[in-house]
C-alpha positions in Angstrom: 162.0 19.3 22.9 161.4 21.3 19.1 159.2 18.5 18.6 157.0 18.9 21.7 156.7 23.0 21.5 155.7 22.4 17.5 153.1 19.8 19.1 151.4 21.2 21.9 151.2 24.9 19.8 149.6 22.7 17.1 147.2 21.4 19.7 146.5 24.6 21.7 145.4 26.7 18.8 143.2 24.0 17.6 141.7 24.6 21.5 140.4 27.9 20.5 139.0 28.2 24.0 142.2 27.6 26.0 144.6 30.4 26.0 148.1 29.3 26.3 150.9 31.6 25.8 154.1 30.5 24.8 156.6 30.2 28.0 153.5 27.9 29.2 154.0 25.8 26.0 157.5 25.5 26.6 156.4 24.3 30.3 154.7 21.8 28.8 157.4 20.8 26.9 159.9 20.8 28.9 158.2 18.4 31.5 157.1 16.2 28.7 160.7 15.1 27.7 162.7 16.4 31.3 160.4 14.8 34.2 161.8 11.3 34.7 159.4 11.4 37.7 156.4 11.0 35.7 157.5 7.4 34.6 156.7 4.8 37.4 158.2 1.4 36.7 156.5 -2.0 38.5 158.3 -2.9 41.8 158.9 -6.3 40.0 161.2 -4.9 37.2 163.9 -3.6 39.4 164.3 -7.4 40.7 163.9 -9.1 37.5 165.2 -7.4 34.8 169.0 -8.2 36.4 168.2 -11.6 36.9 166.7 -12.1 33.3 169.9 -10.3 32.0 172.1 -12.7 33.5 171.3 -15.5 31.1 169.7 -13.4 28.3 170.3 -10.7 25.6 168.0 -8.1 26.4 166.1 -5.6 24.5 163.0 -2.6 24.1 161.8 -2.3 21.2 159.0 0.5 22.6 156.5 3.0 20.7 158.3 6.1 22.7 160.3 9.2 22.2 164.0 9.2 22.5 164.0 10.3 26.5 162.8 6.6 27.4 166.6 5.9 27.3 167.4 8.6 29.7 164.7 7.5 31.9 166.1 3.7 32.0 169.7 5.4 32.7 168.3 7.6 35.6 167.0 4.4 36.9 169.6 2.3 36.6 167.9 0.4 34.4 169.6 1.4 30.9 173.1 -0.8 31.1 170.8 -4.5 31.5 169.2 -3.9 27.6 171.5 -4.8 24.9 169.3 -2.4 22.3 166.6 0.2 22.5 164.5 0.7 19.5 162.1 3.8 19.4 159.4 4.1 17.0 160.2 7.9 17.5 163.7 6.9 16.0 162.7 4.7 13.4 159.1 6.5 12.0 157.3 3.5 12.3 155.0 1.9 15.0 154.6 -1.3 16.1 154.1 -4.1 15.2 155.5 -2.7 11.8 157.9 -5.1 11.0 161.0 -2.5 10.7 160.9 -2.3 14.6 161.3 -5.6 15.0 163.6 -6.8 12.3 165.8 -3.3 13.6 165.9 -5.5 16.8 166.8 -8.5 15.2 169.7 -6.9 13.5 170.9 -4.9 16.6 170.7 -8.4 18.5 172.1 -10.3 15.9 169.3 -13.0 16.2 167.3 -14.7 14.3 163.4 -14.6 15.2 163.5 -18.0 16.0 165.9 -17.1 19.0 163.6 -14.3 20.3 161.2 -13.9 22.8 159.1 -11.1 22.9 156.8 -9.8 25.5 154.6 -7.4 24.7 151.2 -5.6 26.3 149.2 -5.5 22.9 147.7 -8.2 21.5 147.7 -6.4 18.2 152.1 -6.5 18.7 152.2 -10.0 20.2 150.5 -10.9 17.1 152.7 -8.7 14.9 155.7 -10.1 15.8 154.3 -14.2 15.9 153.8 -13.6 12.2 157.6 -12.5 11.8 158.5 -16.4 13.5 159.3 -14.5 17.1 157.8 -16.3 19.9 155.6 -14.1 22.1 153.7 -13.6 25.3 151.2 -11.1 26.7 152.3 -9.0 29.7 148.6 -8.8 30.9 149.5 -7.2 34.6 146.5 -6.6 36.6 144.4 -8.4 34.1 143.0 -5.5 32.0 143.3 -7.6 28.5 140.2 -10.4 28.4 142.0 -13.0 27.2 139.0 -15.5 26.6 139.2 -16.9 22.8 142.3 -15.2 22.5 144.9 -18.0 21.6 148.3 -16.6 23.2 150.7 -17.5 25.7 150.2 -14.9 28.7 151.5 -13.6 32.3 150.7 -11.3 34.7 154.0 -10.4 36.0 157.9 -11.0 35.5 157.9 -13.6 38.2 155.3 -15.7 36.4 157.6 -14.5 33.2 161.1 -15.8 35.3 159.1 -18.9 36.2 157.9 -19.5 32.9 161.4 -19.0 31.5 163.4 -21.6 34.2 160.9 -24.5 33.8 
């Protein structure tokens, strides 16, 4: 919460033209780390994610600030993930390899027992080059895949189908 107050008053005076007194600030801030509503999960991940952590070791490993967790909790979500590394946490971003290897450890795996499904090509990549396999979560299509080399899906069905072949 500091954090977010010491943010958006950094921001707002550098907005000459937008007066914003303090209580507002705190506003801000509060809904910033506080509104679990503002986080909308796919339909698909509240069927899924049980049924992946049936027969696997889950894990986030996310470029977030430390109320993620609460938000999984508030969902019910929280108890099927095994670790949670935040970027926020851990000063780094992905696909710096300290996020990953912090997983690794937390897991107690070696990359070579990892799968990782990432968003960015940039962290699919990151990870590959640490010996993780990885796949592109490229729901509704928005990454153009063509000359682009990596394993991808759309969804977590075509993720659990992928998986039970």
């Amino acid at each position: 919460m500091e954090t977010f107050i010491e943010f958006y008053t950094i921001i707002f005076k550098e907005l000459a033209d937008i007066e914003i007194d303090n209580d507002t600030i705190k506003a801000i801030s509060e809904d910033t780390v506080y509104n679990d509503e503002k986080f909308i999960f796919y339909d698909d991940v509240f069927e899924y994610i049980p049924l992946f952590s049936k027969d696997y070791k889950l894990g986030i490993v996310s470029d977030t600030w430390p109320s993620l967790e609460r938000v999984f909790r508030s969902n019910n979500l929280r108890n099927y993930f095994s670790t949670f590394i935040m970027s926020s946490k851990l000063g780094v971003w992905k696909p710096d390899k300290l996020m990953f290897n912090t997983a690794l450890n937390e897991l107690n795996m070696k990359p070579d027992e990892v799968l990782f499904i990432d968003d960015s090509i940039k962290n699919v990549e990151g990870a590959m080059k640490l010996g993780i396999q990885s796949i592109l979560m490229n729901r509704d299509n928005r990454i153009n895949k063509e000359n682009i080399d990596i394993l991808s899906v759309n969804n977590l069905e075509e993720l659990y189908i992928l998986m039970n072949k």
